[in-house]
C-alpha positions in Angstrom: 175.6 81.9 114.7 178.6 81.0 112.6 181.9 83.2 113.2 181.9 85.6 111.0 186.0 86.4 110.8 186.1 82.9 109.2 183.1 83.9 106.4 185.4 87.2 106.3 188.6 85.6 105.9 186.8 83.7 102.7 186.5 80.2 104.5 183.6 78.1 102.4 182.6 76.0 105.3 182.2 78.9 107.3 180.1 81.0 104.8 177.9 77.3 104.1 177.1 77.3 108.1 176.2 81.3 108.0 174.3 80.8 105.1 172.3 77.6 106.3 171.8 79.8 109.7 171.0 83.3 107.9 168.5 82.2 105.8 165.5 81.4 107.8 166.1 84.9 109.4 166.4 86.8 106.3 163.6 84.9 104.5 161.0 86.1 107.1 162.1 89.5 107.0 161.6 89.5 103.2 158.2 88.5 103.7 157.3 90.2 106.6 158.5 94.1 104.6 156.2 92.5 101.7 153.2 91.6 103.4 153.9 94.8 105.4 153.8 97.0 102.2 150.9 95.0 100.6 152.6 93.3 98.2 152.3 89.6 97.3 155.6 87.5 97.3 155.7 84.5 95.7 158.2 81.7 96.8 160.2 83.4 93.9 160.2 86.4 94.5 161.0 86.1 98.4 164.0 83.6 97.3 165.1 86.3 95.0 165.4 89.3 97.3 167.0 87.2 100.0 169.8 86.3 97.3 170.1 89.5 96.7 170.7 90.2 100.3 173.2 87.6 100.6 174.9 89.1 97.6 175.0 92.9 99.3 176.8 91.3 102.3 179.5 90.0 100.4 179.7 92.8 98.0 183.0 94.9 97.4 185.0 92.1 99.3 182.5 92.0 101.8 182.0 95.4 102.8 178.5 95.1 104.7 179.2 92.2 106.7 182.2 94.0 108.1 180.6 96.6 109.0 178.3 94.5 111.0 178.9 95.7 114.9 178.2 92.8 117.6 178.1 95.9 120.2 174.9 97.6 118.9 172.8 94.9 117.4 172.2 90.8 117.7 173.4 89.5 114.6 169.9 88.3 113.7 168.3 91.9 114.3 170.9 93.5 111.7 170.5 90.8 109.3 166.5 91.9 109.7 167.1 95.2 109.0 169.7 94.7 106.2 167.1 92.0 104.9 164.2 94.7 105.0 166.8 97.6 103.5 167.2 95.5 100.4 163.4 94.6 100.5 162.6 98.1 100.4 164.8 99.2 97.5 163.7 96.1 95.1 160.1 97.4 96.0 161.4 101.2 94.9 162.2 99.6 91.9 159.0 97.6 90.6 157.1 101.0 91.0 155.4 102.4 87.5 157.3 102.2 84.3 158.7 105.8 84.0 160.0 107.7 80.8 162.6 110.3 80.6 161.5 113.7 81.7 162.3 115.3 78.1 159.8 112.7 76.6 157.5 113.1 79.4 157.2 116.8 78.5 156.8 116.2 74.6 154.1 114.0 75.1 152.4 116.4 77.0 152.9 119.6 75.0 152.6 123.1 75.6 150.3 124.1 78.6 148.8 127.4 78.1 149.4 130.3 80.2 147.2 131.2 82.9 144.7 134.2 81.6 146.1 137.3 81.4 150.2 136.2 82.4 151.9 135.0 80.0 155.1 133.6 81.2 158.2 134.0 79.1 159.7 130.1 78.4 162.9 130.2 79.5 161.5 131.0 83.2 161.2 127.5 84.1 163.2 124.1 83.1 161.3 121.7 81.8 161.3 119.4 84.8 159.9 122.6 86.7 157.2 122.7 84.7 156.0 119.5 84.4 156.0 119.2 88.0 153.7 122.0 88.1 151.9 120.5 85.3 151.5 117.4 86.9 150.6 119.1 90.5 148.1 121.4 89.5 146.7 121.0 85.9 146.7 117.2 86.2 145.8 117.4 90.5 148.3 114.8 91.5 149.4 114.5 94.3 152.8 114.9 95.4 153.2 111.1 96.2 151.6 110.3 92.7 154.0 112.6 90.9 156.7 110.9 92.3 155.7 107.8 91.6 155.0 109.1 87.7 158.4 110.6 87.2 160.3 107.7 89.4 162.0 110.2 91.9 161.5 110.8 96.0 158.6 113.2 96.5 161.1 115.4 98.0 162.4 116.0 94.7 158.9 117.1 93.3 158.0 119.3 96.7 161.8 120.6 96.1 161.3 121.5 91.9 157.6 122.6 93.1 159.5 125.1 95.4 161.7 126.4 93.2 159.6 126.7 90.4 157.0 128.9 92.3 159.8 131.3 93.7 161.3 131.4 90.0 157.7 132.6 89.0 156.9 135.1 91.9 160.5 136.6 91.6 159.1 137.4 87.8 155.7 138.5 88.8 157.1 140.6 91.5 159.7 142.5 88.7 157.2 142.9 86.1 154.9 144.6 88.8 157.6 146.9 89.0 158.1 147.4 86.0 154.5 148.3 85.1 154.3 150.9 87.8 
């Protein structure tokens, strides 16, 4: 492989040779994390990740490439997992259109209150109850209300959480109160 303190230092030829040397390497990792997740890659689309790859290695003067350490990983094995990384995060993006949690909960108006509870408003945020909306009155899964709102499921298992603790703490105090 090329020496990378010359690509560092900002030396064309040297960046051309890394590049030339890179790119087969990077360009099957790109398809490989595609085919991997299922998803078709056209010649286009494979091109454009690995540019983007490229472009995260030189980014803020280069701060990826020298962070690159020849102690723990081949050069080729890093540029594989920095290749997949970047894979992974365009694929993150391309997921369902998603709309802004306040229009997300117009659209899908008032839910009403389980029989016989009635739940003041101001309990829950509105992101808490959609979640719940979405969980339970719509049966999603936790994956597929992720996906819907464009956040990490851990964010809805997290809301989910706090929403349910937010509701028994209120259940347990009006018990109390109506003893």
């Amino acid at each position: 492989m090329t020496d990378l303190s010359a690509c560092l230092r900002g030396e064309k030829r040297a960046w051309d040779a890394f590049v030339a040397q890179a790119s087969p390497i990077i360009l099957a990792a790109v398809r490989r994390t595609l085919a991997a997740h299922d998803r078709r890659g056209g010649r286009e689309l494979v091109e454009d990740i690995a540019q983007d790859v490229f472009v995260r290695l030189i980014k803020d003067d280069s701060r990826l490439l020298r962070r690159y350490d020849p102690t723990r990983a081949s050069l080729s094995t890093w540029l594989t997992l920095v290749a997949r990384s970047t894979t992974l995060n365009r694929l993150r993006r391309r997921r369902l259109p998603t709309v802004p949690i306040e229009r997300a909960q117009e659209a899908a108006g008032p839910s009403p209150p389980p029989e016989g509870i009635e739940l003041p408003l101001e309990l829950l945020t509105a992101r808490q109850r959609l979640v719940l909306r979405l969980l339970y009155d719509d049966e999603l899964s936790v994956e597929a209300a992720a996906d819907a709102l464009g956040v990490q499921p851990q964010t809805i298992r997290s809301t989910r959480h706090k929403a349910i603790a937010r509701v028994r703490s209120f259940l347990k105090n009006t018990a109390r109160e109506n003893l």
